[in-house]
C-alpha positions in Angstrom: 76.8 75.3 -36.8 75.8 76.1 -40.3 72.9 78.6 -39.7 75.3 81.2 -38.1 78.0 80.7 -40.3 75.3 81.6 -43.5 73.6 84.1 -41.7 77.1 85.8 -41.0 78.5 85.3 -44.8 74.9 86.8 -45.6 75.5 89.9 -43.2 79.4 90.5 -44.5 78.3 90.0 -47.6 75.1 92.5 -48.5 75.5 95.6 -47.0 72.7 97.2 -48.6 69.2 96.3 -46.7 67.1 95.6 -49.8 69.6 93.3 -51.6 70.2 91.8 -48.1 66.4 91.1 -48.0 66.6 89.7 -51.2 69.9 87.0 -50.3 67.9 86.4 -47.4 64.7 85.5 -49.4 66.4 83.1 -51.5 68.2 81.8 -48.7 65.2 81.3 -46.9 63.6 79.5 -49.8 66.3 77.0 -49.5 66.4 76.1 -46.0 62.4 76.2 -45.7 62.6 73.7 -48.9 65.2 71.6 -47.4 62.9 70.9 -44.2 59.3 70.9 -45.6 60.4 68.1 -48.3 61.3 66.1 -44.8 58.2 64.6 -44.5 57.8 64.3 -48.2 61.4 62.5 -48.7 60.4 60.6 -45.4 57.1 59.2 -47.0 58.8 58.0 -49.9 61.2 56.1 -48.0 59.1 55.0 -45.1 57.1 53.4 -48.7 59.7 51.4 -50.3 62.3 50.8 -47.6 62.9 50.4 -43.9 62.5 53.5 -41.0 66.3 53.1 -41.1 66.9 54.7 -44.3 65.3 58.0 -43.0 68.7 58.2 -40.6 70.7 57.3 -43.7 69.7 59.8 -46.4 72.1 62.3 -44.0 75.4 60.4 -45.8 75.1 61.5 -49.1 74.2 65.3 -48.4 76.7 65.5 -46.1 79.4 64.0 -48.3 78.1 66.6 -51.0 78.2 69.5 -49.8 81.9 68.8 -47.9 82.4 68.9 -51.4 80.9 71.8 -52.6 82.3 74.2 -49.8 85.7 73.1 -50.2 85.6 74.3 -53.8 83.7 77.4 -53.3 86.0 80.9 -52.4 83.8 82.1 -49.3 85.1 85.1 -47.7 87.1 85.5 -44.8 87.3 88.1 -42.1 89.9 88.6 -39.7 89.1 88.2 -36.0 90.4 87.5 -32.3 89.5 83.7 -32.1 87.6 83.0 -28.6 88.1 80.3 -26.4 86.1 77.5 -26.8 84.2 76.7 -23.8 82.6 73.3 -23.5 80.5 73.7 -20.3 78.4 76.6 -21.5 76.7 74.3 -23.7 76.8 71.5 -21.7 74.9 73.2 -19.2 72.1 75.0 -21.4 71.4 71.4 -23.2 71.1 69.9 -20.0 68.6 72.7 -18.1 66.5 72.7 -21.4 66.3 68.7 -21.4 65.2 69.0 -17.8 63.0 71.9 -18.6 61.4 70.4 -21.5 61.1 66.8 -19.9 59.6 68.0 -16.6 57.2 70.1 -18.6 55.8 67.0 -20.9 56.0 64.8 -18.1 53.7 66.6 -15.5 51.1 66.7 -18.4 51.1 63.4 -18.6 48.6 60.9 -17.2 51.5 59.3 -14.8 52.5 61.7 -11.8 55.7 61.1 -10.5 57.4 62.9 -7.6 60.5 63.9 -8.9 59.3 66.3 -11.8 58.7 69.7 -9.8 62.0 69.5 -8.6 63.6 68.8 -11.2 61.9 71.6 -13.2 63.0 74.0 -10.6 66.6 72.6 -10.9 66.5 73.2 -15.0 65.1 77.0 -14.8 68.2 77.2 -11.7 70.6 76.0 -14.4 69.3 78.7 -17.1 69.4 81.4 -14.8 73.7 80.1 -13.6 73.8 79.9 -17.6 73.0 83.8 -18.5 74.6 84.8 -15.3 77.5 83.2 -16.4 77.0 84.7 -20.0 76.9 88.2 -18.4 80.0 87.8 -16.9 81.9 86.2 -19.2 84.4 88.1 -21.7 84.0 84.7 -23.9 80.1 84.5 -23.7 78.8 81.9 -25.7 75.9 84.2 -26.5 75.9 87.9 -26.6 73.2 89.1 -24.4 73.3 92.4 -25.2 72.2 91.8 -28.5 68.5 90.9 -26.9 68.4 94.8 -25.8 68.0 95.9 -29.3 63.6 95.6 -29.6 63.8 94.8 -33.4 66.3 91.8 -32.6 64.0 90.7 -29.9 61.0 90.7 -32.1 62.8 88.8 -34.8 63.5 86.0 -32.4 60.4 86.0 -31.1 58.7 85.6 -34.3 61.0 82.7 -35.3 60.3 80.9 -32.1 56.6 80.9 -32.3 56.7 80.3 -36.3 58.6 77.5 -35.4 56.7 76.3 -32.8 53.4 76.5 -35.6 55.3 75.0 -38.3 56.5 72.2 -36.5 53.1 71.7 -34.3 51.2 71.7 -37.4 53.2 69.4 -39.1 53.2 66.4 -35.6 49.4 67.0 -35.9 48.6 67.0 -39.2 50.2 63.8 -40.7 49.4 61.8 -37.2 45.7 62.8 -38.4 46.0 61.8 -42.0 48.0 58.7 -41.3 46.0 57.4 -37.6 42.5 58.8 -37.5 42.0 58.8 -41.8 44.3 55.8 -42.6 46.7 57.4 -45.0 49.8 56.0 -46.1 53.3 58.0 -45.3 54.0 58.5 -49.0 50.2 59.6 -49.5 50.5 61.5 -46.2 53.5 63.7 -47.8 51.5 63.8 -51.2 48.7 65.6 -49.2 51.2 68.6 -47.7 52.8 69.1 -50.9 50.8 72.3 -51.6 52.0 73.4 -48.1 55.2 72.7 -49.0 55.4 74.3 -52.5 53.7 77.8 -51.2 55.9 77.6 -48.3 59.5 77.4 -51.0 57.7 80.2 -53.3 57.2 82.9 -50.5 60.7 83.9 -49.7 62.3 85.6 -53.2 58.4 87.5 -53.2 58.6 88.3 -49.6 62.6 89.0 -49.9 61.5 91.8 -53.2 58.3 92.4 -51.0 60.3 93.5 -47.5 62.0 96.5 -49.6 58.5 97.6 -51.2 55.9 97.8 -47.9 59.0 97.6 -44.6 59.7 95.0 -42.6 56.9 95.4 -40.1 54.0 95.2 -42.0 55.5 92.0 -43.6 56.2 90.5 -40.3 52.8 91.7 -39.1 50.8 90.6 -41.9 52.7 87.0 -42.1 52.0 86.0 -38.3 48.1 87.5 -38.9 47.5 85.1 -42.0 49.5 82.3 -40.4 46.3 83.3 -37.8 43.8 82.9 -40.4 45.2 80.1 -41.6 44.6 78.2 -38.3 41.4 79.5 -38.3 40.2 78.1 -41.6 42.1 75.1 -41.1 40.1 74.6 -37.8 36.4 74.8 -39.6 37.7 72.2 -42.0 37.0 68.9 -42.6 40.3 67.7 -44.3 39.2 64.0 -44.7 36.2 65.3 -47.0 37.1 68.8 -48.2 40.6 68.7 -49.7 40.4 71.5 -51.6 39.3 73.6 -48.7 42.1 72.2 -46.9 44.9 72.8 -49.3 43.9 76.5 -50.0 44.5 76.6 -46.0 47.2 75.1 -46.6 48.8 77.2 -49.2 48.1 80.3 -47.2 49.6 79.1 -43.8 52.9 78.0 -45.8 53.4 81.3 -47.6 52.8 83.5 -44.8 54.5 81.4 -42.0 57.6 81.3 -44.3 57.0 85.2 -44.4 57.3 85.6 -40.9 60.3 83.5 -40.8 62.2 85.5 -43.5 60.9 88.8 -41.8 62.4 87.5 -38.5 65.7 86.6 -40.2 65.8 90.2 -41.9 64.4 91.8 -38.7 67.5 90.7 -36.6 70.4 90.9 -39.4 69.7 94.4 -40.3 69.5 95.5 -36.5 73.1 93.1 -35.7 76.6 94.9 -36.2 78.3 93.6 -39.0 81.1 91.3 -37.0 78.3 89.9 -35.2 76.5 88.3 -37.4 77.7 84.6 -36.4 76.4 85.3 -33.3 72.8 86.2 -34.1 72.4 83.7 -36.3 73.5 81.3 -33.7 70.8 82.9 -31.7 68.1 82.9 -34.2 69.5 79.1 -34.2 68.7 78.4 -31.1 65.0 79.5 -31.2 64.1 77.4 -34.3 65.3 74.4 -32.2 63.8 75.5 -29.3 60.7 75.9 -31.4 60.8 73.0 -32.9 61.2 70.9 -29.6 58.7 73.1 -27.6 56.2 72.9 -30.9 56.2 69.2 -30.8 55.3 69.1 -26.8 53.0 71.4 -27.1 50.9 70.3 -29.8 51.2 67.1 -27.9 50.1 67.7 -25.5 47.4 69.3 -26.5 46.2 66.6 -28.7 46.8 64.0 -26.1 44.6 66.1 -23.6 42.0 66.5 -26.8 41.8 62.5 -27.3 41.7 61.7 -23.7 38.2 63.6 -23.1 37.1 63.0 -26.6 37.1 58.8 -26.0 36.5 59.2 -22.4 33.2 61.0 -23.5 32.4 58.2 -26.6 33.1 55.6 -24.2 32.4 56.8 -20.7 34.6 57.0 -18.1 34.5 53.7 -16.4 34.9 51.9 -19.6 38.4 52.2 -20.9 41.7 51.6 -19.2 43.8 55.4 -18.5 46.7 53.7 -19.4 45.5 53.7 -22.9 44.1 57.1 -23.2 47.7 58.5 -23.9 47.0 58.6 -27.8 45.3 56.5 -30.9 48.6 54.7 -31.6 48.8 53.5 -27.5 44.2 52.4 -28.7 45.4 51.0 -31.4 47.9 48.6 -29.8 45.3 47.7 -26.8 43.2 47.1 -29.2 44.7 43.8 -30.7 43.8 42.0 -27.7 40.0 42.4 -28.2 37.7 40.5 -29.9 37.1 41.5 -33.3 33.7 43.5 -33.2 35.4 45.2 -29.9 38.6 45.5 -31.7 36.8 47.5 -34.9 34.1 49.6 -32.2 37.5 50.9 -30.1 39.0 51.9 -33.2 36.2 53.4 -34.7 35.9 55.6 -31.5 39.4 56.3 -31.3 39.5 57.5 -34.9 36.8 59.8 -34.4 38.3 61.3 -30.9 41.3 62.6 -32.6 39.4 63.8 -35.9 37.0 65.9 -33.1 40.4 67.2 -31.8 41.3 68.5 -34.8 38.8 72.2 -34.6 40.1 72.9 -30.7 44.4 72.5 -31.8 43.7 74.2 -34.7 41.1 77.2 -33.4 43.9 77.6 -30.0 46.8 78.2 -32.8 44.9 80.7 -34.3 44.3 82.9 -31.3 48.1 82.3 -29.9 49.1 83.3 -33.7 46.8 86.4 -33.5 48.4 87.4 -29.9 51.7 87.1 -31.0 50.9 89.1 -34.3 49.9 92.1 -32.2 52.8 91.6 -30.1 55.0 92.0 -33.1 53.5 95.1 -35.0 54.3 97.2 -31.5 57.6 95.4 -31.6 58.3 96.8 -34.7 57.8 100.7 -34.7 60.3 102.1 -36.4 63.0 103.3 -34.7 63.1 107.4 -33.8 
């Protein structure tokens, strides 16, 4: 609810496409600061209290910034009010929780008959869903906004930045906090230069996307966010920090670039009283990048794990049931003797550290397709 109601005060409010570059920069240094200090703000909780404070640090935003907007004169436009139709979302939350659920679960090592079917019955829903949009004179979303290429290419880039941010982030702290025995708070401590590039790159990139255009920002943020991966991939973070935060600088500042050049790709191509809408879109694919990021990379690091300990261990010596992840090893573990109890973990620890060069190396080559993808996304229009 709040990311289309910004986007559209940011679209009413800059008509000119550089300054609106530059809001959006700023902007975009807010948000992106808001959710990389998650993990860090998480940490420091998860340190000195209990896992239910993480729910409860929500209260005291919330109740500030209710305050804040009711003081603040933000500027109203005049328009036909639609009707408010609570099926529509019903039934896309419901076909993506099948999609998404079906997806994990067929990955998994437990097979159950139900999951094919009930796949097919969550892509049926999302095809009745846009049919329904199509027809409707009060559509939820506005598919014809997904004609325009440079809208298209915007959402696309914030999907899969999304997917990379948030992928990175499940793998990354379950390696520094399972396989090299980190603390949460020291955990957080260790993404903090990922953090800080990723809040300094949207007022440069915002001045930067009037200087060099919008598709050779876009293109050049998804192709470092590449290179990124890559480098990340031949590192060994446990022994090589420095290596790994000058990674890590580069993938936040240029993943936070693709991000603002998505924003700024699809607000400059919307009509002015559709700005809500957009951004609603654009909504929608950070939270389906986000959920599809965190199945992905785990799945890909369960699958990793599995044939890593399978091939320490052998494949008649440890229970599938375990296999899952470390975390499932670890608990198995507690009911072995001692010298057992430190070899398994030993292993274990090792099997997701060796996973670490395949997720990161496959993130770099998706990242490098979908950079390509972009740049002849992007031409500029005749």
């Amino acid at each position: 609810m709040i990311l289309p109601a910004t986007l559209a005060t940011i679209r009413l409010t800059f008509i000119n496409n550089k300054e609106r570059a530059i809001a959006l920069g700023i902007w975009s240094t807010i948000g992106t600061a808001g959710a990389a200090l998650g993990p860090l703000v998480s940490g420091v909780l998860l340190e000195y209290f209990s896992w239910q404070s993480v729910f409860l640090i929500n209260i005291p935003i919330c109740i500030l910034v209710t305050a804040l907007s009711t003081c603040m004169n933000i500027r109203k436009v005049e328009r036909v009010a639609k009707k408010v139709n609570v099926m529509d979302p019903l039934l896309l939350i419901s076909s993506m929780l099948m999609i998404v659920f079906s997806i994990k679960s067929i990955f998994s090592q437990h097979e159950e008959p139900m999951l094919v079917p009930l796949l097919l019955f969550g892509m049926i829903l999302v095809f009745l869903f846009l049919r329904k949009q199509l027809r409707s004179s009060d559509a939820m979303i506005d598919i014809s906004l997904f004609s325009d290429r440079h809208i298209l290419a915007g959402l696309i880039m914030a999907l899969f930045s999304m997917i990379s941010l948030v992928g990175f982030e499940f793998f990354i702290t379950q390696e520094l906090q399972l396989a090299i025995g980190m603390s949460a708070l020291n955990a957080s401590l260790f993404l903090l230069p990922f953090i800080m590039s990723s809040c300094l790159s949207g007022p440069f990139v915002g001045w930067a996307l009037g200087k060099v255009g919008l598709r050779s920002i876009a293109f050049m943020g998804i192709f470092l966010s590449s290179v990124s991966f890559a480098g990340l991939s031949l590192t060994d973070i446990s022994n090589h920090n420095l290596q790994a935060w000058g990674m890590m600088v580069l993938l936040g500042f240029s993943i936070e670039a693709a991000m603002l050049a998505s924003t700024t790709a699809i607000m400059n191509a919307t009509p002015v009283g559709k700005g809500g809408e957009a951004g609603a879109i654009e909504g929608m694919a950070y939270e389906f990048g986000t959920g599809i990021g965190i199945v992905i990379f785990g799945l890909m690091t369960s699958s990793f794990y599995t044939k890593n300990i399978k091939s320490y261990l052998g494949e008649s010596n440890v229970p599938d049931i375990h296999l899952a992840s470390l975390s499932e090893t670890i608990k198995y573990a507690e009911i072995l003797s001692d010298v057992d109890k430190e070899k398994l973990f030993s292993i274990a620890k090792q099997s997701l550290l060796d996973s670490h060069f395949y997720i990161m190396f496959i993130a770099s080559i998706f990242l490098l397709i979908i950079s390509i993808v972009i740049y002849f996304f992007l031409k500029p229009r005749v």
